[in-house]
MIPAFI-395732 format. One line per field, with one value per residue (C-alpha): residue number from 0; z, y, x. Coordinates in Angstrom, 2 decimals. Layout:
BEGIN
n	c(NUM  ...)
pz	c(Z  ...)
py	c(Y  ...)
px	c(X  ...)
END
This chain:
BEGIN
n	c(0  1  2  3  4  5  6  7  8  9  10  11  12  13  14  15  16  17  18  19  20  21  22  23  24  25  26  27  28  29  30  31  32  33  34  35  36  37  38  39  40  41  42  43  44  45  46  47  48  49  50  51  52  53  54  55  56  57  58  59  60  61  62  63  64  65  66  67  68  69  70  71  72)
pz	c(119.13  115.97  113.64  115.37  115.79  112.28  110.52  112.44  110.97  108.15  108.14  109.73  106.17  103.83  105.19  105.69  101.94  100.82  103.44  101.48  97.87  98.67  100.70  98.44  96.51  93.29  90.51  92.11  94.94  92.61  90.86  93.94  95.27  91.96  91.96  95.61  95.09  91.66  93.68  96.18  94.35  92.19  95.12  96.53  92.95  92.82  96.27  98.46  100.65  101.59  102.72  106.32  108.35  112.15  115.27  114.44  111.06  109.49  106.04  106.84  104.97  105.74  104.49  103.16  105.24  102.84  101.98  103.17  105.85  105.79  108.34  111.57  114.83)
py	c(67.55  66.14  68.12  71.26  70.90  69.72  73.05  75.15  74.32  74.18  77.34  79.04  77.51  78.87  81.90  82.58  81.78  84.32  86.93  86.39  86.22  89.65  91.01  90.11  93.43  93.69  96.27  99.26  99.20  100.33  102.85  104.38  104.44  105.72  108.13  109.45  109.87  111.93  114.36  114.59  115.14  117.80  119.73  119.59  120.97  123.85  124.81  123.65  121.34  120.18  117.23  117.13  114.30  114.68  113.46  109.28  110.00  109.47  111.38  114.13  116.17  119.82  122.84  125.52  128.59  130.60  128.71  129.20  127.05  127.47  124.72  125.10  124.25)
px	c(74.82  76.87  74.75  74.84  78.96  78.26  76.44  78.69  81.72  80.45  78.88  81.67  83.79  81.40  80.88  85.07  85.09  82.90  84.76  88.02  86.63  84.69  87.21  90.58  92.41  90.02  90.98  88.79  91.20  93.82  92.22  91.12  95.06  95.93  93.32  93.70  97.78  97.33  95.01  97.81  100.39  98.48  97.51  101.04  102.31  99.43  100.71  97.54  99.32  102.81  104.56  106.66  108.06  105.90  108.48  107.37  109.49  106.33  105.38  102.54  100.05  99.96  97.81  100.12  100.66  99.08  96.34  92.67  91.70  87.78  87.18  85.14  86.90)
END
C-alpha cells in the first residue's frame, strides 16, 4: 500500500515536470505568431480579407465582398 501511494506520487511529479518543460512557450511559438499575423495583415493590405468588430466587440476576419469565395458549403 505505501509503495503504491509511493510510485504514484512520484510518478504523477515526474511526469507533471516533463508536461511543463515540453509544454512551456519555446521560440517556435513565436515565430509561428509572427508568421501567422504578417500573412494577415498582408492579405488585409492586398484586399483579400478585412477586419470588423462581430456584436461580442470582438475583432473578426472577413472575406472581402469582392473576393472569390471558392469554398464548398
Amino acid at each position: 500500500m505505501i509503495m503504491e501511494n509511493w510510485m504514484f506520487i512520484s510518478t504523477a511529479l515526474v511526469f507533471t515536470g516533463f508536461g511543463f518543460y515540453i509544454g512551456r512557450e519555446s521560440a517556435i511559438f513565436y515565430d509561428v505568431r509572427d508568421i501567422t499575423q504578417n500573412v494577415i495583415d498582408q492579405l488585409e493590405d492586398k484586399g483579400y480579407i478585412h477586419k470588423t468588430l462581430n456584436e461580442d466587440g470582438e475583432e473578426e476576419l472577413v472575406l472581402h465582398p469582392g473576393a472569390v469565395d471558392d469554398r464548398e458549403d
